[in-house]
PANUZA-511280 format. One record per residue (C-alpha): chain; y, z, x. Coordinates in steps of 0.2 Angstrom, whole numbers, plus 5000, padded with zeros to 4 digits. Layout:
BEGIN
<'A' <Y Z X>>
...
% end
This chain:
BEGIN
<'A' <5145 5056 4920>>
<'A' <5143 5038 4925>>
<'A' <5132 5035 4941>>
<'A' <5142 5033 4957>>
<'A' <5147 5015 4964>>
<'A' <5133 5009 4977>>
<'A' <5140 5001 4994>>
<'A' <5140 4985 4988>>
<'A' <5129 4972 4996>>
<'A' <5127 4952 4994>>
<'A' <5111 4942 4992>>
<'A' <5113 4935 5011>>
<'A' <5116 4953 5017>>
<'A' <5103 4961 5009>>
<'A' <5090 4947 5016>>
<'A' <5099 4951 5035>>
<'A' <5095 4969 5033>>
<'A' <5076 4967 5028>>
<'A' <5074 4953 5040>>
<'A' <5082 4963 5056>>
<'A' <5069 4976 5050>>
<'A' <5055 4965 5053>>
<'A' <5046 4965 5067>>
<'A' <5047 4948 5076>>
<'A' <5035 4944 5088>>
<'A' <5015 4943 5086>>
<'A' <5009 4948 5103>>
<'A' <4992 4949 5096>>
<'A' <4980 4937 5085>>
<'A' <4980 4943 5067>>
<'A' <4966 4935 5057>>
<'A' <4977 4935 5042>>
<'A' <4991 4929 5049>>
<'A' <4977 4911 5056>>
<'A' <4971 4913 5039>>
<'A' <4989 4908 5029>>
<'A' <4988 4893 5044>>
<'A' <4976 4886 5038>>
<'A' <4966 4893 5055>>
<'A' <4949 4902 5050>>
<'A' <4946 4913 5063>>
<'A' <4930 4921 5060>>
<'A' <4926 4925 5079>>
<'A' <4944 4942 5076>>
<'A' <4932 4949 5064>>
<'A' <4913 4947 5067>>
<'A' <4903 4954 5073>>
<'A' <4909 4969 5063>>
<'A' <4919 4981 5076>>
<'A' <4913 4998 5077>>
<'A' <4919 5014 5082>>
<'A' <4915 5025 5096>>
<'A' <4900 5038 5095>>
<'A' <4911 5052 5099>>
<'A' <4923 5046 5087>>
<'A' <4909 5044 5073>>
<'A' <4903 5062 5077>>
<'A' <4918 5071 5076>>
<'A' <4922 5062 5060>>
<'A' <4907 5063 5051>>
<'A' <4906 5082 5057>>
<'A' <4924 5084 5048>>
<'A' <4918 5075 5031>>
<'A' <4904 5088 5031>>
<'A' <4917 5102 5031>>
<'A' <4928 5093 5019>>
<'A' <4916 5088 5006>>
<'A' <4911 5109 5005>>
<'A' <4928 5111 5003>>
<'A' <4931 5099 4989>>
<'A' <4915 5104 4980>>
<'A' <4920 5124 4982>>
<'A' <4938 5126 4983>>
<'A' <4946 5113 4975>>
<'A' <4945 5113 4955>>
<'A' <4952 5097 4948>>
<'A' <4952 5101 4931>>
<'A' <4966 5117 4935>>
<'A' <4976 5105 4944>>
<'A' <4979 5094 4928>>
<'A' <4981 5109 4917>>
<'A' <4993 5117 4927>>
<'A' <5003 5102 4935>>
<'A' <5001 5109 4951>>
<'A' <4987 5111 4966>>
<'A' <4988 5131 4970>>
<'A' <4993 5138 4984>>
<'A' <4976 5145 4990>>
<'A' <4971 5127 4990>>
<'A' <4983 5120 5001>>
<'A' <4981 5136 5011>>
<'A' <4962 5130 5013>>
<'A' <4966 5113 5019>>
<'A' <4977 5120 5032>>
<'A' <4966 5132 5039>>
<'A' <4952 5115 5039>>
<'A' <4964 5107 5048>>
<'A' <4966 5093 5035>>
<'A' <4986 5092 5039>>
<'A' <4982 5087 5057>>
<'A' <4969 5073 5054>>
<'A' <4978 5059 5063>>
<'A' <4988 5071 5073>>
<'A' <4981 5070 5091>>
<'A' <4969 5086 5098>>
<'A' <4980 5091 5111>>
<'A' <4995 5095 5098>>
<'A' <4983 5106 5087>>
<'A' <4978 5091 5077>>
<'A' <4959 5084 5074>>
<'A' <4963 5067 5080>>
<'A' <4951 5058 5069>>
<'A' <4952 5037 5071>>
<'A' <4960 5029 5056>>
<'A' <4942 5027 5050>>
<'A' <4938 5043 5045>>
<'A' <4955 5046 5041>>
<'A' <4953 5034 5029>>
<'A' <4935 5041 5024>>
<'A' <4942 5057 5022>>
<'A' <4957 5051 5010>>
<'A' <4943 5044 4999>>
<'A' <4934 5060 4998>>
<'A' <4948 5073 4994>>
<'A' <4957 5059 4981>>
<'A' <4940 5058 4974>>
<'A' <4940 5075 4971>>
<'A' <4959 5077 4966>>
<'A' <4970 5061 4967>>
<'A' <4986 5073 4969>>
<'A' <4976 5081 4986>>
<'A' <4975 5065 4991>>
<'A' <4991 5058 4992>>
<'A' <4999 5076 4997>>
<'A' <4988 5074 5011>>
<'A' <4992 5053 5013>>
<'A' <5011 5058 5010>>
<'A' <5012 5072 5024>>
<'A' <5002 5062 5039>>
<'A' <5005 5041 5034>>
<'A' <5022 5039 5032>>
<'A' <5028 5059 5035>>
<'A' <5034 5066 5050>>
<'A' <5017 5063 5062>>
<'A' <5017 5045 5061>>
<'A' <5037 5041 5065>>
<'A' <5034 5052 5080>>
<'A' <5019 5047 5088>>
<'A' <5026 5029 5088>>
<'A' <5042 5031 5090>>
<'A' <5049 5048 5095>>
<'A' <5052 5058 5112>>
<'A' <5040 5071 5120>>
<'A' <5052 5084 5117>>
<'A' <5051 5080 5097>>
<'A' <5032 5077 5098>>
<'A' <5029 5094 5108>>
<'A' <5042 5104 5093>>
<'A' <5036 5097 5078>>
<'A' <5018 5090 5078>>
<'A' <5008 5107 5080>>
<'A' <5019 5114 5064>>
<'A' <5016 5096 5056>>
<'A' <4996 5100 5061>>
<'A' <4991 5117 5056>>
<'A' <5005 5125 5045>>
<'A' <5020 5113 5038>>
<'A' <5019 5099 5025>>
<'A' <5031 5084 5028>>
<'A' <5039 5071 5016>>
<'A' <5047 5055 5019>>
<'A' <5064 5051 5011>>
<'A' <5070 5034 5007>>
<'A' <5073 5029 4989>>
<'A' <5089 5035 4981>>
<'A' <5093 5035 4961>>
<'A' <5100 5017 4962>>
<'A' <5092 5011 4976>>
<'A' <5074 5005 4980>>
<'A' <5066 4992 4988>>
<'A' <5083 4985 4994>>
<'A' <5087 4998 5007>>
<'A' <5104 4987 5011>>
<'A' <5112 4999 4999>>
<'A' <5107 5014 5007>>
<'A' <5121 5029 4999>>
<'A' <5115 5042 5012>>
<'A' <5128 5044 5025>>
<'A' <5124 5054 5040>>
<'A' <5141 5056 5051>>
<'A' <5141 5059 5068>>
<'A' <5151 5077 5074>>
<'A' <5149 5081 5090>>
<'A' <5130 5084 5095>>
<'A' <5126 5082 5076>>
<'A' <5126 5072 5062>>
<'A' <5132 5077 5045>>
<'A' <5120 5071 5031>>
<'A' <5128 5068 5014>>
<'A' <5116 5060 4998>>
<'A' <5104 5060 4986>>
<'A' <5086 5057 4988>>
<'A' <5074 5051 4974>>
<'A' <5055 5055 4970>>
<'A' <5052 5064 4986>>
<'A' <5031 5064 4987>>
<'A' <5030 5082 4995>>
<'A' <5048 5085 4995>>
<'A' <5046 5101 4983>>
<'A' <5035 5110 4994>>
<'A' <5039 5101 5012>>
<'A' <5047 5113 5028>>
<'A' <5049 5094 5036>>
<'A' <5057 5079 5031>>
<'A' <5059 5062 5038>>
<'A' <5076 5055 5031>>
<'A' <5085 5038 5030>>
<'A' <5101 5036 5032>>
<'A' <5116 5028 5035>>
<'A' <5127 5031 5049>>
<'A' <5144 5021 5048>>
<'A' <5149 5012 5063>>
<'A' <5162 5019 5076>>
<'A' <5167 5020 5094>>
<'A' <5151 5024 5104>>
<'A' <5138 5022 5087>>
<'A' <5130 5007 5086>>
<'A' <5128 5013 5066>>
<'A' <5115 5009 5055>>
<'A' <5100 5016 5045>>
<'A' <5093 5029 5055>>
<'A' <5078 5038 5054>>
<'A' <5080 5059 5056>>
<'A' <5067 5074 5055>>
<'A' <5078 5088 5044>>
<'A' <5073 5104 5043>>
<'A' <5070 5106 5024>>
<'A' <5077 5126 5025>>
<'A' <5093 5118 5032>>
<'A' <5107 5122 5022>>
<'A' <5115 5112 5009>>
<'A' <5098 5105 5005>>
<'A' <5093 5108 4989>>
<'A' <5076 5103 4978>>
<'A' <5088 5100 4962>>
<'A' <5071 5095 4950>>
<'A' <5054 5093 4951>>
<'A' <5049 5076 4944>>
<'A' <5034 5075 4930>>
<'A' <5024 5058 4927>>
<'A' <5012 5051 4918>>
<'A' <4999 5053 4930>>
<'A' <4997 5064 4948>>
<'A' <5002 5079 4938>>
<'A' <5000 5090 4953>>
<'A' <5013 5079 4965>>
<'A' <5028 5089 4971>>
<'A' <5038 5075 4971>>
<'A' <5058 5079 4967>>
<'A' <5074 5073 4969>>
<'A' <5083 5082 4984>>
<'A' <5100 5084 4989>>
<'A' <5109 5085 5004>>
<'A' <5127 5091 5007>>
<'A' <5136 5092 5021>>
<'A' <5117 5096 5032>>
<'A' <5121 5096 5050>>
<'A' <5107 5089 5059>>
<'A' <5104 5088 5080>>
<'A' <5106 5070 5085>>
<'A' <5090 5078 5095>>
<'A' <5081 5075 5079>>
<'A' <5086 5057 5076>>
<'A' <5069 5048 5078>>
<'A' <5074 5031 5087>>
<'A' <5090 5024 5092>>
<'A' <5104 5023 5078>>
<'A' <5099 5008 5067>>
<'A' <5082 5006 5068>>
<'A' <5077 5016 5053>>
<'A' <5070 5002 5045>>
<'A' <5060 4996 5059>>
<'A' <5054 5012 5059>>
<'A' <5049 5013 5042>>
<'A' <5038 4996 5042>>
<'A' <5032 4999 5056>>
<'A' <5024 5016 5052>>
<'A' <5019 5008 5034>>
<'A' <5007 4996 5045>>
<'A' <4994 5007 5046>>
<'A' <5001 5019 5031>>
<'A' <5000 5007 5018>>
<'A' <4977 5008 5021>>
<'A' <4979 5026 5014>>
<'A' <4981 5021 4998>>
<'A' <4968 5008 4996>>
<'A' <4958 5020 5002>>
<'A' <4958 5030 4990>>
<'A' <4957 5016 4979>>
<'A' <4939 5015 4985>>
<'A' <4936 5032 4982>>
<'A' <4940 5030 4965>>
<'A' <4929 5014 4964>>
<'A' <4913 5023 4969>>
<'A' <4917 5036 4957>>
<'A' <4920 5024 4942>>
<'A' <4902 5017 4948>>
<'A' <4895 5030 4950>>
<'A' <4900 5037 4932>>
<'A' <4897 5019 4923>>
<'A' <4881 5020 4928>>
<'A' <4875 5035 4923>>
<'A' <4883 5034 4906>>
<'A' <4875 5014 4903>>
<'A' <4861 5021 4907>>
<'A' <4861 5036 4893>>
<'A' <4870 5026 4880>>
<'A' <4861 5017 4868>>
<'A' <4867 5004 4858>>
<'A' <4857 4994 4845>>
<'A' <4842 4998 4851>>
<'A' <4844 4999 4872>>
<'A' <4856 5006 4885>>
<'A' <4873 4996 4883>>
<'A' <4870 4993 4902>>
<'A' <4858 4980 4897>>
<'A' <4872 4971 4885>>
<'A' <4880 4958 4896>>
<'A' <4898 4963 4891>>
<'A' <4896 4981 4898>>
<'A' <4886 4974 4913>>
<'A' <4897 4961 4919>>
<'A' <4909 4977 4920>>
<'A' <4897 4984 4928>>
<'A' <4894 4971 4942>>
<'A' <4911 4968 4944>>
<'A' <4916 4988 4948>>
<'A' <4900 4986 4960>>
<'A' <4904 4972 4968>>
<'A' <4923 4975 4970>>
<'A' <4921 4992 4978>>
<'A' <4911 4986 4990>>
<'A' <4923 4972 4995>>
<'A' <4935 4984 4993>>
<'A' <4927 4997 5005>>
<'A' <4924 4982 5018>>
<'A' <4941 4976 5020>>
<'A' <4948 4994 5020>>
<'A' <4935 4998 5034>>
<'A' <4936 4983 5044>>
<'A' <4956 4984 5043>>
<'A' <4955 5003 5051>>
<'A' <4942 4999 5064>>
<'A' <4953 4985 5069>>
<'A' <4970 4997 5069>>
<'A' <4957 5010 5079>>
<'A' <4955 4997 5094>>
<'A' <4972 4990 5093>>
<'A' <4967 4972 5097>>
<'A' <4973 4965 5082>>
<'A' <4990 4965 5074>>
<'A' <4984 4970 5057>>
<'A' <5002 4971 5048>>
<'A' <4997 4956 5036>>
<'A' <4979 4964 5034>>
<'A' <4984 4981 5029>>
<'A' <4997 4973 5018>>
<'A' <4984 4963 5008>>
<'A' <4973 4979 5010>>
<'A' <4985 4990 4999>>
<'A' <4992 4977 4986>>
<'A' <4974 4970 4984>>
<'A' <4967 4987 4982>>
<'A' <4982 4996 4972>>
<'A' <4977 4981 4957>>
<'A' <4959 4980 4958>>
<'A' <4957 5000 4957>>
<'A' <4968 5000 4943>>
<'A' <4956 4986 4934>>
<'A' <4942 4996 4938>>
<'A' <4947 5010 4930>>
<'A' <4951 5000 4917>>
<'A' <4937 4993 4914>>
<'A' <4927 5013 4915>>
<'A' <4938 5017 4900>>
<'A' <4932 5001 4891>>
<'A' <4916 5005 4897>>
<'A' <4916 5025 4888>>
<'A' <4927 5017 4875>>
<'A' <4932 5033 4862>>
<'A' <4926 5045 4876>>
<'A' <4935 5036 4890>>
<'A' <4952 5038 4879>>
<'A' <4948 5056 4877>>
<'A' <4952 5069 4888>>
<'A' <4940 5078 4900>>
<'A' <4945 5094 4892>>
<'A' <4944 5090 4875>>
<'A' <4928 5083 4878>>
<'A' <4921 5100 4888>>
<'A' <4929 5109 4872>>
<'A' <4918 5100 4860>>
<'A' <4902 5101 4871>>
<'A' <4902 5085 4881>>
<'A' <4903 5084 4901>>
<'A' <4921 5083 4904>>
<'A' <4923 5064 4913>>
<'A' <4942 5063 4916>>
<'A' <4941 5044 4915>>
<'A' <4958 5043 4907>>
<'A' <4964 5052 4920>>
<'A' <4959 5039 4933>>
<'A' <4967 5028 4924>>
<'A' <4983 5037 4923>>
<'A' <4981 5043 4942>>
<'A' <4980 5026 4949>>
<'A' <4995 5019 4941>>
<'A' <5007 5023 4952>>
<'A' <4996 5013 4965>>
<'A' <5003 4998 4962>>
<'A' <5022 5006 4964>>
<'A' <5020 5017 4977>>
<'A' <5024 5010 4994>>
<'A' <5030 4994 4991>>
<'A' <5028 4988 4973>>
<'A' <5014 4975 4967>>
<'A' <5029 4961 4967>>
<'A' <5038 4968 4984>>
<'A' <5022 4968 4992>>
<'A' <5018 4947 4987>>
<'A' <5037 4946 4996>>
<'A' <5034 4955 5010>>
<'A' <5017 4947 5015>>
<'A' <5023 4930 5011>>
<'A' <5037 4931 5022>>
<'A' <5025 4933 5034>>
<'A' <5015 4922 5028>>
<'A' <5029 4908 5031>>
<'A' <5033 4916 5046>>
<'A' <5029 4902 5056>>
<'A' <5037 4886 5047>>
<'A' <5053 4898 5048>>
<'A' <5052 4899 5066>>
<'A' <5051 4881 5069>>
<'A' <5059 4873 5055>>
<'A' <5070 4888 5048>>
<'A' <5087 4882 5053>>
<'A' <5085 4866 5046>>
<'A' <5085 4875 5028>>
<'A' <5099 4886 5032>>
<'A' <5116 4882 5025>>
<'A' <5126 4892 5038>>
<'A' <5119 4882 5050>>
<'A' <5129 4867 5062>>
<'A' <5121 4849 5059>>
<'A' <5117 4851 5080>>
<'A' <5108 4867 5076>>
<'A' <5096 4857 5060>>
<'A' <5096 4843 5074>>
<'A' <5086 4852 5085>>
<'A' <5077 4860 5072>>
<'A' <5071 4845 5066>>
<'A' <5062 4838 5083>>
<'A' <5055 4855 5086>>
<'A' <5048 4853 5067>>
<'A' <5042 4838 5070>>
<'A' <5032 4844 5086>>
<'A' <5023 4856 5075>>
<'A' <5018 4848 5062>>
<'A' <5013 4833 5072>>
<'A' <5002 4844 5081>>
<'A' <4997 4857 5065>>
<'A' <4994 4844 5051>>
<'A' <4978 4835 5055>>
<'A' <4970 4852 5056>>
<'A' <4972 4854 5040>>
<'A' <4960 4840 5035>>
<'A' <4945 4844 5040>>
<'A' <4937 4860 5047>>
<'A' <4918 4870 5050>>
<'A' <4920 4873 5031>>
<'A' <4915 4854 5026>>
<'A' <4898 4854 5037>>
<'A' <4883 4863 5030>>
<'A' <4877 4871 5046>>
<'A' <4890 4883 5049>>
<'A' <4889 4900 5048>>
<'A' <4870 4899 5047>>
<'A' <4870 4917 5055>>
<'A' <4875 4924 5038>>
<'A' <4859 4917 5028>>
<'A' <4843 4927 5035>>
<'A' <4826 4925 5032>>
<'A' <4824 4935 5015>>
<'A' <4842 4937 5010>>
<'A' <4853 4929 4999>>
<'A' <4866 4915 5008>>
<'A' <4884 4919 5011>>
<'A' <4887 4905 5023>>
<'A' <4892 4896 5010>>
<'A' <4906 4907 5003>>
<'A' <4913 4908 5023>>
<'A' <4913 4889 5021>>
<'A' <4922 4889 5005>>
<'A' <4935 4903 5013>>
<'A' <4938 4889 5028>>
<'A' <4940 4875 5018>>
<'A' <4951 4885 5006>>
<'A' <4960 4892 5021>>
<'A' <4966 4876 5026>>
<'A' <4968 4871 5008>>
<'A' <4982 4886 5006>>
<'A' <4990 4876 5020>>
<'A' <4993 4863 5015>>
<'A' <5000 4870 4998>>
<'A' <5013 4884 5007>>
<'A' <5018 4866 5018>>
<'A' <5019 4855 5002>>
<'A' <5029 4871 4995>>
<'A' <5040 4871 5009>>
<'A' <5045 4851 5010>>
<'A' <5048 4850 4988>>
<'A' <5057 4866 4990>>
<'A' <5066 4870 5007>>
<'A' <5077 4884 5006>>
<'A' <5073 4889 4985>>
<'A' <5055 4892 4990>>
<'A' <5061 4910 4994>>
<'A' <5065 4911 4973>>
<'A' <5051 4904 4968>>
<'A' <5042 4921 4969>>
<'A' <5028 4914 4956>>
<'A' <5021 4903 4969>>
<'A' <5021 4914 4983>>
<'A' <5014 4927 4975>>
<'A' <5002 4916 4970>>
<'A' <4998 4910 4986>>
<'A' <4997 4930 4994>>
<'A' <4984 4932 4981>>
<'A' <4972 4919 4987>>
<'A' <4975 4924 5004>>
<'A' <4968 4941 5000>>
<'A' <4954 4937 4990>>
<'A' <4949 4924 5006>>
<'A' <4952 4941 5016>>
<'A' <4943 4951 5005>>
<'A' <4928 4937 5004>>
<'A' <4928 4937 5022>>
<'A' <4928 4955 5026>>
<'A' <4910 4959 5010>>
<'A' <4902 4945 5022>>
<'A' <4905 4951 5038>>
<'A' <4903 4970 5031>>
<'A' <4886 4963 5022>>
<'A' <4880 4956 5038>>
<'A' <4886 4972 5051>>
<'A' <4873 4985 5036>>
<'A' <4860 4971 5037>>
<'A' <4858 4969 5056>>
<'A' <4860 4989 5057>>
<'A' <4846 4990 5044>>
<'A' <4855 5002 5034>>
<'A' <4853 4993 5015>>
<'A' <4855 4977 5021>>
<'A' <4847 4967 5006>>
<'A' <4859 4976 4994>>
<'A' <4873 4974 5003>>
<'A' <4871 4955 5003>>
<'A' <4867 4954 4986>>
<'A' <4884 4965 4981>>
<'A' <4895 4952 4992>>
<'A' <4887 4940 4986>>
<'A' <4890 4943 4968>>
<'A' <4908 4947 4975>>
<'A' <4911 4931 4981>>
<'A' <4906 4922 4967>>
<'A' <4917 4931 4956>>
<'A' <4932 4931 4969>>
<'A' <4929 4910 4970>>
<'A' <4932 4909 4951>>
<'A' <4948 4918 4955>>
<'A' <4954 4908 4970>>
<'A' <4950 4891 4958>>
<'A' <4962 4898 4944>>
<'A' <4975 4903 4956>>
<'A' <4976 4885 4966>>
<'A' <4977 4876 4950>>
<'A' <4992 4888 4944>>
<'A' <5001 4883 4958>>
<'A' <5006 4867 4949>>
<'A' <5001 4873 4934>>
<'A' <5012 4885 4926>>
<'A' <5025 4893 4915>>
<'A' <5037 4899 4929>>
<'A' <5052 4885 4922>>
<'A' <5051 4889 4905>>
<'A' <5048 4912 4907>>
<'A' <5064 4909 4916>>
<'A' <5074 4898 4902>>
<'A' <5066 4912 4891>>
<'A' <5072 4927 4902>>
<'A' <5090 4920 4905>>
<'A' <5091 4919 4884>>
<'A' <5083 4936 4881>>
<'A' <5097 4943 4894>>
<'A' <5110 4933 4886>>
<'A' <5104 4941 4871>>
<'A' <5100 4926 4862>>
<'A' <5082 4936 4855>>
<'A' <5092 4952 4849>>
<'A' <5087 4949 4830>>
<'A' <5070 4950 4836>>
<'A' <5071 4966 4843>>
<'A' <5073 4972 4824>>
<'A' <5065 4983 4814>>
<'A' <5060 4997 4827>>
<'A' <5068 5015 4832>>
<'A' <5071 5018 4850>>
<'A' <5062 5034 4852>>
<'A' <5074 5038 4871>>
<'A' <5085 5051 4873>>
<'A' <5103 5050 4876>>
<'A' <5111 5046 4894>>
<'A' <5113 5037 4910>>
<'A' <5100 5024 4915>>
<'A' <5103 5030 4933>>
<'A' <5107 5046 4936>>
<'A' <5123 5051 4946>>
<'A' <5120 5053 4966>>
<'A' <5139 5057 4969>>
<'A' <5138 5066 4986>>
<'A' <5144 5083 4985>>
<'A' <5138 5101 4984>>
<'A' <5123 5104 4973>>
<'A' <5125 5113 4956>>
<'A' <5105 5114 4952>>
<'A' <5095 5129 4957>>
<'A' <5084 5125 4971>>
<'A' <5067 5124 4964>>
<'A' <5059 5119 4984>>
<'A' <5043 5132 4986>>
<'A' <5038 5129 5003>>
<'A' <5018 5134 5002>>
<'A' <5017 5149 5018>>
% end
């Protein structure tokens, strides 16, 4: 059977629906945001902010609980063997109260700050990656989130102690032929009465499988007294006509109960809509802002881990005569797992401490957070592998079988993968954050690139264009960055200087400016296609964040006296190695193969390289390349095992 026909959407469309989902206004400063300005404001971040006493106590009395648990009652290697994390174990975590971290006390929850939150994601995916993002799935972008921002006191007083001590939740938005272009949402949900009726198919449901709650998307058609839209709704997942049709497998997570769900003719309460009709979206981005730390957060779990296990293996390993740690091609590894988990750690930290006190809008920052740690945890993993060559390919039981410790270094590898897809691709996320990025050219000079737009309408644009940048431009010249004084604070008596990496992150500030403004006047309205360049430029943003964040982070451990000369050293080999990036990157701004890769592509699509495709066997199986999501009533068995 050939897959359904998706609502059809246009390019301009498609751009509509993404942008009404934005939100709009920046009611507060965002460091990130000044950063892509060209604005180095130093004085949003540092001092370093810290959390409350109370707050610190009950979290670090939690962790305390949780590591027991993790080193006693959860065993990894079962997990990968058996593709799934037993029963008893998620019992475990409910009776801890791990489902309720974020979930506010008064509902049953721990109501823990985003911090340890964060700190306690790192610990349980350290221990089992597949705990970790059942745990990440249930509380960042489940059912608690959505409601605490957004829904009613009746729908937080119902569902948030279930959500805290005894239900899982998931989060439904993909569909078989539709992903990060939500436009062409399939899922209708039709209002009858006091209901809706929901009608679709939903696609790799983290949680779904075991979940009693789901948040879905959907799409309700426009009619007399519905505004219409895509619309958020929490769905009992017992209701009938749901049904769990499969239980997905990948290549790594292999304890994820992630499936594909369908719904058929699934009356749900308009009480359960989450939000007014339309504003799933908003919704959805707008949880994501502090969801999307969970992931790197883990990310800096698994860094400590690949540390702490490439050191203790250079130091055993001998190679011509001395432990390959002392070779410089395993030790810069080495340096560069140390010194990235420890910028990694800080900007995660200092991005959750700042969600924690809500001063700051941090959308930008926990953006560049995840898409900065989902790539450099998968290179760190990487580079362990390389660094336990044969025995980094080999599995951990196969190693345990033939007498070795069982390292699951492949398995890291494998677990952290989907990283970099999860929650807003590596390539979605460069679009999203340079949209943002941009966000303030667009809102004065905007119109004037729009071809829907009257010449009266560009008119106006122009002189409110020409305000801005009359006034913006010569900032961009010169800046603290170009005098040797500043930022003294961060060379001490004894340690190693970093004011000069905050000096080179404000003149580069500034120097990111001016390129996105060059961009923008060569460009005009194709700079949005020229997804090379901008992605370029949201990758120096973050490592300028990221160099920003070890310093600050460096100098916060160093006035508390906790390992402060260690710290400045690792930030300061991190921002060495993060300036060598940053210069590469600038000079592929001009300097690249973007014209030609797309001359190349539109010839390999055109099929003008078939013959070279010759001399190969195509080891897939036969059928669609997207599955049919044709609504209707399922003709799988349910394979849904709520955990109880």
């Amino acid at each position: 059977m050939s897959a359904p026909s998706v609502r059809p959407v246009s390019e301009r469309e498609a751009r509509q629906v993404a942008e009404a989902a934005r939100e709009q206004d920046w009611k507060k400063p965002s460091f990130a945001k000044e950063l892509f300005l060209g604005r180095f404001r130093l004085d949003l971040i540092h001092p370093h902010p810290s959390p409350a006493v109370e707050d610190v106590r009950r979290g670090e009395e939690f962790l305390s609980k949780l590591r027991d648990f993790c080193e006693t009652r959860i065993d990894s290697a079962r997990i990968e063997r058996e593709a799934r994390i037993p029963d008893e174990t998620i019992e475990g975590l409910k009776q801890l109260g791990a489902l309720g971290m974020k979930i506010d006390t008064k509902y049953g929850g721990l109501g823990l700050t985003q911090v340890y939150y964060n700190k306690a994601l790192a610990l349980v995916g350290s221990a089992s990656p597949a705990i970790g993002a059942l745990l990440s799935a249930h509380q960042s972008i489940g059912v608690p989130q959505p409601l605490k921002l957004f829904g009613t006191q009746e729908q937080r007083d119902a569902f948030l102690p279930r959500c805290a001590r005894t239900d899982i939740s998931a989060f439904l938005l993909t569909e078989p032929d539709v992903g990060s272009d939500p436009a062409r949402l399939a899922t209708l949900a039709v209002p009858d009465g006091d209901d809706y009726i929901l009608d679709g198919v939903k696609l790799w449901t983290t949680n779904g499988v075991v979940a009693d709650l789901l948040v879905v998307m959907a799409r309700v058609p426009r009619s007399e007294g519905h505004k219409g839209g895509i619309t958020a709704f929490v769905v009992e997942a017992a209701s009938e006509g749901v049904t769990v049709e499969n239980r997905n497998a990948f290549m790594g997570l292999r304890g994820l109960e992630n499936g594909v769900t369908r719904f058929h003719q699934v009356r749900v309460p308009a009480a359960q809509r989450i939000g007014p009709e339309g504003a799933g979206l908003k919704i959805a981005l707008t949880t994501l802002n502090t969801g999307r730390l969970s992931l790197p957060a883990m990310c800096v779990g698994a860094g400590k881990w690949c540390l702490k296990i490439a050191r203790e293996w250079s130091t055993v390993r001998e190679q011509w005569g001395r432990p390959i740690a002392r070779h410089e091609a395993v030790g810069s590894k080495i340096a560069f797992i140390a010194a990235t988990t420890f910028a990694l750690e800080a900007v995660v930290d200092l991005s959750s401490q700042m969600a924690d006190e809500d001063r700051n809008d941090i959308r930008i920052e926990a953006a560049l957070a995840k898409l900065y740690g989902s790539e450099m945890g998968w290179l760190m993993a990487d580079e362990l592998v390389q660094i336990r060559g044969g025995r980094g390919f080999e599995t951990a039981a196969s190693l345990a079988a033939r007498g070795e410790r069982a390292v699951p270094a492949e398995q890291i590898l494998r677990d952290l993968r989907i990283n970099r897809i999860f929650e807003g691709s590596s390539e979605i996320m460069h679009l999203l954050i340079a949209r943002e990025a941009v966000d303030a050219h667009l809102s004065v000079a905007g119109d004037l690139i729009d071809p829907e737009k009257t010449l009266g309408e560009k008119a106006k644009a122009g002189a409110r264009a020409g305000g801005f940048y009359a006034r913006w431009l010569p900032k961009l010249v010169t800046g603290p960055g170009q005098l040797p004084r500043t930022y003294t604070e961060f060379h001490p008596p004894g340690h190693r200087d970093l004011s000069g990496h905050l000096r080179f992150a404000e003149r580069s500030s500034r120097r990111l400016a001016r390129s996105t403004f060059y961009a923008m006047s060569r460009w005009q309205g194709r700079l949005e296609t020229k997804q090379g360049f901008l992605g370029r430029i949201v990758d120096i943003g973050a490592e300028l964040f990221a160099i920003s964040a070890a310093c600050v982070r460096a100098e916060a451990l160093r006035a508390e006296g906790d390992h402060g000369t260690e710290a400045y050293q690792l930030a300061d080999a991190f921002c060495r190695q993060s300036r060598i990036r940053v210069e590469e990157l600038f000079g592929r701004l001009w300097t690249n193969t973007d014209e030609l890769d797309r001359k190349v592509v539109s010839s390999v699509m055109s099929g003008a390289y078939e013959w070279l495709e010759r001399g190969v066997v195509d080891p897939s199986g036969e059928g669609p390349w997207i599955a049919d999501a044709t609504p209707g009533p399922s003709k799988a068995k349910n394979v849904h095992r709520p955990v109880h």
